[in-house]
C-alpha positions as CSV (number, residue, x, y, z in Angstrom):
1,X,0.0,0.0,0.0
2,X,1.2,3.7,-0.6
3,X,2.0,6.5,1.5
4,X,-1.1,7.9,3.2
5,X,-1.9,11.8,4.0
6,X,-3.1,11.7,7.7
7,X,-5.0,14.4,9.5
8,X,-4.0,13.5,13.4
9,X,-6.4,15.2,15.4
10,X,-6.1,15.3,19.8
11,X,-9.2,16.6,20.5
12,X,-8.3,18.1,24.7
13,X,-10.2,20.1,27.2
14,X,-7.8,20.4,30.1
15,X,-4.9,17.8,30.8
16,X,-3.2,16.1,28.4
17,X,-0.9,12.8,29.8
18,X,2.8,13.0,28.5
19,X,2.7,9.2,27.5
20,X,-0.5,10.7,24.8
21,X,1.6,13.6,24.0
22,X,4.6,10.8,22.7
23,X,1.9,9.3,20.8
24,X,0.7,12.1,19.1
25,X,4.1,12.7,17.8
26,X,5.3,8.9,17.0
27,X,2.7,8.1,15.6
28,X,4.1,6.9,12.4
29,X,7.1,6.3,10.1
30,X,5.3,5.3,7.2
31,X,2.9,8.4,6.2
32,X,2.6,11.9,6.1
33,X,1.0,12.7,9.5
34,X,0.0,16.4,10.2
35,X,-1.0,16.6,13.9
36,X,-2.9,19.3,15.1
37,X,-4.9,19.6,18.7
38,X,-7.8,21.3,19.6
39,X,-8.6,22.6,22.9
40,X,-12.1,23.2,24.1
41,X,-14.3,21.8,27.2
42,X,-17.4,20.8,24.9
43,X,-16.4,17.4,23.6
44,X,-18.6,16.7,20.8
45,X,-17.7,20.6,19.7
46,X,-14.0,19.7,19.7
47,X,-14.1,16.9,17.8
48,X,-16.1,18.6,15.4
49,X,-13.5,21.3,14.7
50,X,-10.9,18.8,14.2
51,X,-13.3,16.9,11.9
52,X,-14.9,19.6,9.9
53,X,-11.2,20.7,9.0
54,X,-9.9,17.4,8.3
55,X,-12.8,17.0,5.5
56,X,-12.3,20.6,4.2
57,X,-7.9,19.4,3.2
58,X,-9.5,16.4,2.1
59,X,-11.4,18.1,-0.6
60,X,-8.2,19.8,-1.3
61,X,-6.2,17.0,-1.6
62,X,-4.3,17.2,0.9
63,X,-5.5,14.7,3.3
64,X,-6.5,10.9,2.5
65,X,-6.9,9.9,6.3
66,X,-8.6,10.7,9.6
67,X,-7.1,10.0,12.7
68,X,-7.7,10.7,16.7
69,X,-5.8,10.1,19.4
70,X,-7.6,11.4,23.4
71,X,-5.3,13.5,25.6
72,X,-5.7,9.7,27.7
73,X,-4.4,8.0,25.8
74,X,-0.7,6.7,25.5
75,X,-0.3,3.9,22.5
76,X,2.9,2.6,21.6
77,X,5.2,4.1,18.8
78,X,4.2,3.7,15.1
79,X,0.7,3.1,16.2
80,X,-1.3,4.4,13.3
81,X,0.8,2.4,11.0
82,X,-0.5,-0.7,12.5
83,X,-4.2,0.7,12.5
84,X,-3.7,2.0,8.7
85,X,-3.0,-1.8,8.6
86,X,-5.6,-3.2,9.6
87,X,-8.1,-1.0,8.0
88,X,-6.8,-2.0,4.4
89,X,-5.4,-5.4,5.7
90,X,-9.7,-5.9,6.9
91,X,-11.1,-3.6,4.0
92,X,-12.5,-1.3,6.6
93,X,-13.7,2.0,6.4
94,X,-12.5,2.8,9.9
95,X,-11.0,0.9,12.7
96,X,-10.8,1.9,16.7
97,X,-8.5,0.4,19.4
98,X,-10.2,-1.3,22.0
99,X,-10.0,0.5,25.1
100,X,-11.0,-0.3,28.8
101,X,-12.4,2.1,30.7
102,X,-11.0,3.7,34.2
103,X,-11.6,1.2,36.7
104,X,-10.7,-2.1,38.0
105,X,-14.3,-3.9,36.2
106,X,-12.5,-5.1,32.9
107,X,-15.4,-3.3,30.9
108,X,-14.4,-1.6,27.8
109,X,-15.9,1.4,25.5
110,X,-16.9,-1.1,22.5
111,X,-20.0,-2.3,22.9
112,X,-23.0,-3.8,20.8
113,X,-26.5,-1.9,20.4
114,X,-29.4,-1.4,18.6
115,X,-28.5,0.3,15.5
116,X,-32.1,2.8,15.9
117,X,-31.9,3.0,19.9
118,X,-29.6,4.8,21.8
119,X,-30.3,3.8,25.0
120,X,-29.9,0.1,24.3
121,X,-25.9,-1.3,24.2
122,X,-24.3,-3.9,26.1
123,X,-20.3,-3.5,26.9
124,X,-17.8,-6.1,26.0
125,X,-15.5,-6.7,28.4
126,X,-11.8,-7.4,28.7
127,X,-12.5,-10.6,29.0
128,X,-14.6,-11.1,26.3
129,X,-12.4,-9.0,23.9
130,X,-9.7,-11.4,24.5
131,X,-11.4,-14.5,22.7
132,X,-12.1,-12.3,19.8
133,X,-9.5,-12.1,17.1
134,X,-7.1,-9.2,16.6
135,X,-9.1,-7.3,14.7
136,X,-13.0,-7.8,14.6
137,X,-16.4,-7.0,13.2
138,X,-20.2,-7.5,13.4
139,X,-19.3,-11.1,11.6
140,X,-17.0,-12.0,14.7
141,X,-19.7,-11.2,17.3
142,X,-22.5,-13.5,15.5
143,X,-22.1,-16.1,18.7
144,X,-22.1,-13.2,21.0
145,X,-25.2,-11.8,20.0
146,X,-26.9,-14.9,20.1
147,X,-25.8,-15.8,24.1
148,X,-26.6,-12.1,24.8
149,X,-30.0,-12.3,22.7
150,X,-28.4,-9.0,20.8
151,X,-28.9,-10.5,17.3
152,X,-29.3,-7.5,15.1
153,X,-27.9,-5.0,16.8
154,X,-24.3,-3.6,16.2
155,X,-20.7,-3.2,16.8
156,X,-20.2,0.2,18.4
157,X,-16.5,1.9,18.9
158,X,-14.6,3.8,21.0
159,X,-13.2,7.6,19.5
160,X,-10.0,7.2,22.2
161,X,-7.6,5.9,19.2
162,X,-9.2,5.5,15.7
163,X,-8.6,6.2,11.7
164,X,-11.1,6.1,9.3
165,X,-10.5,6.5,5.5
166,X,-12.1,10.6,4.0
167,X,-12.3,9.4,0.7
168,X,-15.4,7.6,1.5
169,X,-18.5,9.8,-0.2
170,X,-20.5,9.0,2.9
171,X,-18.3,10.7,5.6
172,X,-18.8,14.2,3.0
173,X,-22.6,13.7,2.4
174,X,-24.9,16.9,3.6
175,X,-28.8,16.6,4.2
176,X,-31.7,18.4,3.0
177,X,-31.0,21.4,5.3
178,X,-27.3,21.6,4.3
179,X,-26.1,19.6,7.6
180,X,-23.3,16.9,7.6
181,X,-24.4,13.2,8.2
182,X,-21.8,13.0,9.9
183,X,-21.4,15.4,12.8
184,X,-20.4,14.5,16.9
185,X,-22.9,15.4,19.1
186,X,-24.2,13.3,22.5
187,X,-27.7,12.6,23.9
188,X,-29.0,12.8,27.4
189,X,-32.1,11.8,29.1
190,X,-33.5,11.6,32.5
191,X,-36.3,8.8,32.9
192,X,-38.8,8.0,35.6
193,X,-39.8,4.3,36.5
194,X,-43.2,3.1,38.1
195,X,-42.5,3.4,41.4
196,X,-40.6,7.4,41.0
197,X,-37.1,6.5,40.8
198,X,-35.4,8.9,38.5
199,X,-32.3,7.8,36.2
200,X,-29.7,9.7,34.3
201,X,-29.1,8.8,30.9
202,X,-25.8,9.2,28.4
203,X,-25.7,8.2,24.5
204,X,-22.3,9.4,24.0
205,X,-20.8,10.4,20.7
206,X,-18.7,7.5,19.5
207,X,-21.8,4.8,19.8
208,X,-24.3,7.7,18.0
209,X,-21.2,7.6,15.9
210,X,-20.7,4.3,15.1
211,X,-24.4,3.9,14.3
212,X,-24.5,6.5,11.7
213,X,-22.1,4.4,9.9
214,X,-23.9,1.3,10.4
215,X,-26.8,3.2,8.8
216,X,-24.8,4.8,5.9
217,X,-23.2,1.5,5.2
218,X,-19.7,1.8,6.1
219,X,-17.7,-1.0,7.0
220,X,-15.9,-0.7,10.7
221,X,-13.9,-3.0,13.0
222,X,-12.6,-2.5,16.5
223,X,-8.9,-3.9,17.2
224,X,-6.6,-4.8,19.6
225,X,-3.0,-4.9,18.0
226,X,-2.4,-0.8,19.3
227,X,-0.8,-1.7,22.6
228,X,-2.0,1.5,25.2
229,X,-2.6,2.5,28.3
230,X,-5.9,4.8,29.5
231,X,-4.2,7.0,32.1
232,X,-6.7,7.7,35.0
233,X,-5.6,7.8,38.5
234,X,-3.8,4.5,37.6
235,X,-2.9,3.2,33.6
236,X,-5.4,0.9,32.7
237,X,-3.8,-1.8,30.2
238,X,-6.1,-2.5,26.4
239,X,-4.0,-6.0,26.3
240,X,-4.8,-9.5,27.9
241,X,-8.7,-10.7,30.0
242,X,-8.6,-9.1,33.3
243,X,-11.4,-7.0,35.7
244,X,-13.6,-8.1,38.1
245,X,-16.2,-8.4,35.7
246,X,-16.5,-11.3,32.4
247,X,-19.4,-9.9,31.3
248,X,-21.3,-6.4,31.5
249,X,-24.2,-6.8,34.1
250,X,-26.4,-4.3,31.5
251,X,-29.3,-6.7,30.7
């Protein structure tokens, strides 16, 4: 495969962990990587910026890729090689790392949903993620789904570490009132049960994500060759089944 034009976007609103700051930087020997960071406290809104940028050097030619890497996030040297990889290796339109989230459970942000409800996903965990091969998609999860009774819903990613290829028409298409498909934004909902109880509600941007390219027919895969740490108050490893929990206790 050829040299690839890569937008690398780190997308921060306060801290930024020196291990993610090496990655940003050593990120690849292979391609042209321009990094650039964005810093604002509204998430989806910083992504966006980093996006909507990234898509207008595309239509220049001047970019070919998309690429994010959290301020959280510290991955190994050459790590976008390896996910450039995979994406053509797999025929993907994008690919995510699997990462676990910042406790001691073993649950991770890739998870399966229903592709038309938000509120309905079910976590994979560490655990789980380690019997899958090294780089998977809905077609790897068909077993899964069934013990779960999640047939038909989808694989969802995680925006932590990801690449996805621009020159995809869908990631540039624009609805009837001149809007991207494609935008970040999250979802929020408080709901009230039979007996009173109130509870909060998050759909957050990389599952809405990842269901807009379900819906728009895009091809993605989660992997786990990126070796990296998610730096909370302790660095919480994306390699190997560990975490008090083997299965998310979502139902």
């Amino acid at each position: 495969m050829g040299r690839e034009k890569v937008y690398l976007g780190m997308p921060a609103g306060g801290h930024v962990n020196l291990e993610a700051v090496k990655g940003f930087f050593t990120s690849s020997c292979k391609h042209d990587v321009v990094p650039v960071a964005y810093n604002i406290s509204a998430l989806a809104s910083c992504f966006n910026h980093l996006w909507a940028e990234a898509l207008v050097q595309c239509g220049k030619g001047n970019i070919t890729h998309f690429a994010m890497l959290h301020s959280d996030i510290g991955p190994k040297e050459g790590w976008l090689d390896s996910l450039i990889d995979e994406l053509q290796k797999n025929k993907l339109d994008m690919v995510a790392s699997v990462m676990p989230i910042k406790n001691g459970d073993g649950l991770t942000s890739t998870a399966v949903g229903a592709i038309n409800d938000s509120w309905s996903q079910k976590r994979l965990t560490m655990t789980e993620v380690d019997e899958l091969p090294m780089t998977f998609t809905d077609k790897d999860l068909v077993q899964w789904k069934i013990k779960h009774k999640r047939e038909g819903h989808v694989l969802l990613l995680n925006t932590g570490c990801w690449v996805c290829d621009l020159r995809r028409p869908q990631w540039h298409e624009v609805d009837a009132q001149g809007n991207l498909k494609f935008c970040f934004t999250q979802n929020d909902r408080i709901t009230v049960d039979q007996d009173g109880k109130l509870f909060v509600g998050f759909a957050p941007e990389d599952w809405l994500w990842s269901r807009a390219c379900h819906r728009a027919g895009l091809k993605i895969g989660a992997t786990k060759i990126v070796k990296a740490w998610h730096f909370g108050n302790f660095p919480y490893y994306n390699q190997g089944a560990w975490g008090e929990l083997t299965e998310d206790k979502f139902k």
